[in-house]
C-alpha positions as CSV (number, residue, x, y, z in Angstrom):
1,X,9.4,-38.4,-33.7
2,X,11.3,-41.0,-31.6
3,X,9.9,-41.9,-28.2
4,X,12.5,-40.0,-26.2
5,X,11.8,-36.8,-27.5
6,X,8.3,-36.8,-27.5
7,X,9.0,-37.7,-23.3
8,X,11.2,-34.4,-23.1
9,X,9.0,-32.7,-24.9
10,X,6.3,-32.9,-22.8
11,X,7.8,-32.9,-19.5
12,X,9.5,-29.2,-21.2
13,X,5.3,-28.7,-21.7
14,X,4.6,-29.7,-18.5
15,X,7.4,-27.7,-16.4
16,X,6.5,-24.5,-18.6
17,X,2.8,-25.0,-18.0
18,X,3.5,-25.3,-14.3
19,X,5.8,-21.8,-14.0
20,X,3.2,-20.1,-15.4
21,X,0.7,-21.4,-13.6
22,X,2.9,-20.9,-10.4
23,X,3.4,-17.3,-11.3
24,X,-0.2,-16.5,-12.0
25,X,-1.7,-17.8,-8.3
26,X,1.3,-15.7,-7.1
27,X,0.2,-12.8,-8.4
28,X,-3.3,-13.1,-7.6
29,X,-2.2,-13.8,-4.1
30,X,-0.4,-10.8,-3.9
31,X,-2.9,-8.3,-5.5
32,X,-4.7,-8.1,-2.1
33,X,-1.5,-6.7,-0.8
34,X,-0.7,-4.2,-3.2
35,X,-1.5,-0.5,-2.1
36,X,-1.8,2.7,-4.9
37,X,-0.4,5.7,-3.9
38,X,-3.4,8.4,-4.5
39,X,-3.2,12.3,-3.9
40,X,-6.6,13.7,-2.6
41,X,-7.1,15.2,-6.6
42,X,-6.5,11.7,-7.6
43,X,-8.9,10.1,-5.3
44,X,-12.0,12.8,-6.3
45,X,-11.5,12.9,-9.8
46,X,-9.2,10.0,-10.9
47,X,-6.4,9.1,-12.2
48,X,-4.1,8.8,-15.1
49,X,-5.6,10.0,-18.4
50,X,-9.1,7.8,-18.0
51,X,-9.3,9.2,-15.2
52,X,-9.8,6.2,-13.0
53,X,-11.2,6.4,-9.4
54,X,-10.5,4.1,-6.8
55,X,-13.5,2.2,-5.5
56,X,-14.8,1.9,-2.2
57,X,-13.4,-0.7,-0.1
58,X,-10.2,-1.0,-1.9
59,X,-6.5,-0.5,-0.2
60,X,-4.7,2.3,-0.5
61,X,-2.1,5.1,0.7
62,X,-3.1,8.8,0.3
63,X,0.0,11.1,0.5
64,X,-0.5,14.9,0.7
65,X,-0.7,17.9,3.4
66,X,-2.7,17.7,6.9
67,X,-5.0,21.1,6.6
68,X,-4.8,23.3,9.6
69,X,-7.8,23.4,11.5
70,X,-9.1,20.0,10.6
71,X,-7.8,17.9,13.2
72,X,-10.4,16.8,15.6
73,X,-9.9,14.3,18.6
74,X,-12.2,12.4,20.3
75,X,-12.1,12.5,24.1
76,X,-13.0,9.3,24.8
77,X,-11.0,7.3,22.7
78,X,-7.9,7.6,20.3
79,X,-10.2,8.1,17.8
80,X,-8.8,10.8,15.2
81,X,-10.4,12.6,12.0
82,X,-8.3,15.5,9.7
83,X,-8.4,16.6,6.4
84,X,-5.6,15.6,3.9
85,X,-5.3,18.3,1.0
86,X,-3.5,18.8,-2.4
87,X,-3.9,21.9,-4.9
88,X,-7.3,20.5,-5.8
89,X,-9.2,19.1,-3.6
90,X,-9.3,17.7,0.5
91,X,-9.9,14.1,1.6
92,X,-11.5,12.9,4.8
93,X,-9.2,10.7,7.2
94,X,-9.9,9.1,10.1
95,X,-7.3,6.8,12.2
96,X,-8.1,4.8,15.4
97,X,-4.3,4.8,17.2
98,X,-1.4,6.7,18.1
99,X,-0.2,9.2,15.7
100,X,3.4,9.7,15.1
101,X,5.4,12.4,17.1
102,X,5.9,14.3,13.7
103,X,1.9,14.6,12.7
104,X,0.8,18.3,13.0
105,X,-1.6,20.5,10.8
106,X,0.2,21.5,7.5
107,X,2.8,18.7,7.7
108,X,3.2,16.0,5.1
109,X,1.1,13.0,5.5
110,X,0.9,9.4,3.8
111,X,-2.4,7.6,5.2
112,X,-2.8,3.9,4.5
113,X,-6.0,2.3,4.1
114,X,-9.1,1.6,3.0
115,X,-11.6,4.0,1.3
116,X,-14.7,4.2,2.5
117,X,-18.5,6.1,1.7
118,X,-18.3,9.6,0.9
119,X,-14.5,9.3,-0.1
120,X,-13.5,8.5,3.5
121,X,-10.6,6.7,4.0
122,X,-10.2,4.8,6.9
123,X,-6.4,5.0,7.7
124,X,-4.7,1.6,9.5
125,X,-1.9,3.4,9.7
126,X,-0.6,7.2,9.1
127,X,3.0,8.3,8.5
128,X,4.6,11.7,9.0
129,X,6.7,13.3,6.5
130,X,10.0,13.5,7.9
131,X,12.4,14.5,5.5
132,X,13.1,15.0,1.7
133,X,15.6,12.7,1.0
134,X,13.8,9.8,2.2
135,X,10.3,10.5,0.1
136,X,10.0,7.8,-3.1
137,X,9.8,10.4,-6.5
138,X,6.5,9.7,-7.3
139,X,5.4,11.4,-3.7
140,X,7.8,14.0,-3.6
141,X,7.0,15.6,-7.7
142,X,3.3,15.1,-6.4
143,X,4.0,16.9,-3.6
144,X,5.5,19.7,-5.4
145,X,3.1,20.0,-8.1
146,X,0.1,20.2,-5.7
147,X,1.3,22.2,-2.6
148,X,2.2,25.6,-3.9
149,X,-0.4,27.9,-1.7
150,X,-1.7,28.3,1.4
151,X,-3.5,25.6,3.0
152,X,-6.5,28.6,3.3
153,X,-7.0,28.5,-0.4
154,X,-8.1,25.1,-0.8
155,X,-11.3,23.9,0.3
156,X,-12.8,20.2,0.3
157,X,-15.7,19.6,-2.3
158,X,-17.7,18.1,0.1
159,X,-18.2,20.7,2.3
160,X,-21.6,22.4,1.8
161,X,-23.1,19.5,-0.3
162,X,-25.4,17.1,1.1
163,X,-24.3,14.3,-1.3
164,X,-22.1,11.6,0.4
């Protein structure tokens, strides 16, 4: 092999070596930033067909309906806890902030943060359901599949066991 293309053949080494390297600490950078979308059935007994659970600490949004009667304020602060149910099960949230003017018991909810003990997450930020047409698919068939009764026939797992 002559001299010259033994040079381009390892700067073409070198520049491909480089992308991939370049794409891989990208990514890694960015996995920190990435939130899953979890329904509270999803978050209590996993998802997808191994039936993965998310772990506690890790980010993530929670989409599903705020259960009437769970909403409790505290007077002191803007501290916030409520329930966030699907067909399945209910999931603790509590949020430090302003909610939005559309957040009321038995309206749609996404909740993004970070879960915590006892399948708590602690929401940085909470979104109202405002319309249809503007929900991403995989929210709205969740939505549909799990929110066919009345919030009164679904109750949270963890109430009435000491476990956390």
């Amino acid at each position: 092999m002559n001299p010259r293309r033994k040079n381009r053949l390892y700067l073409a080494l070198v520049v491909l070596i480089g992308i991939g390297l370049t794409a891989t600490l990208l990514l890694y950078a960015l996995r920190s930033n990435i939130d899953l979308f979890y329904t509270p059935t999803e978050i209590l007994q996993g998802k997808g067909e191994n039936h993965e659970k998310p772990q506690v600490g890790q980010r993530l949004r929670i989409g599903g309906m705020v259960m009437p009667g769970s909403v409790k304020r505290d007077q002191k602060s803007l501290q916030v806890s409520f329930k966030v149910y699907d067909a399945r099960g209910a999931i603790d949230v509590t949020f430090e902030g302003i909610l939005p003017d559309l957040f009321r018991e038995g309206q749609g909810v996404v909740a993004q943060g970070v879960l915590g003990e006892g399948n708590v997450v602690n929401a940085r930020e909470v979104l109202a359901k405002h319309d249809e047409k503007y929900t991403p698919p995989e929210v709205a068939d969740a939505m549909k599949e799990n929110h066919q009764g009345p919030a009164s026939t679904y109750a949270s797992p963890q109430e009435g066991s000491s476990k956390s």
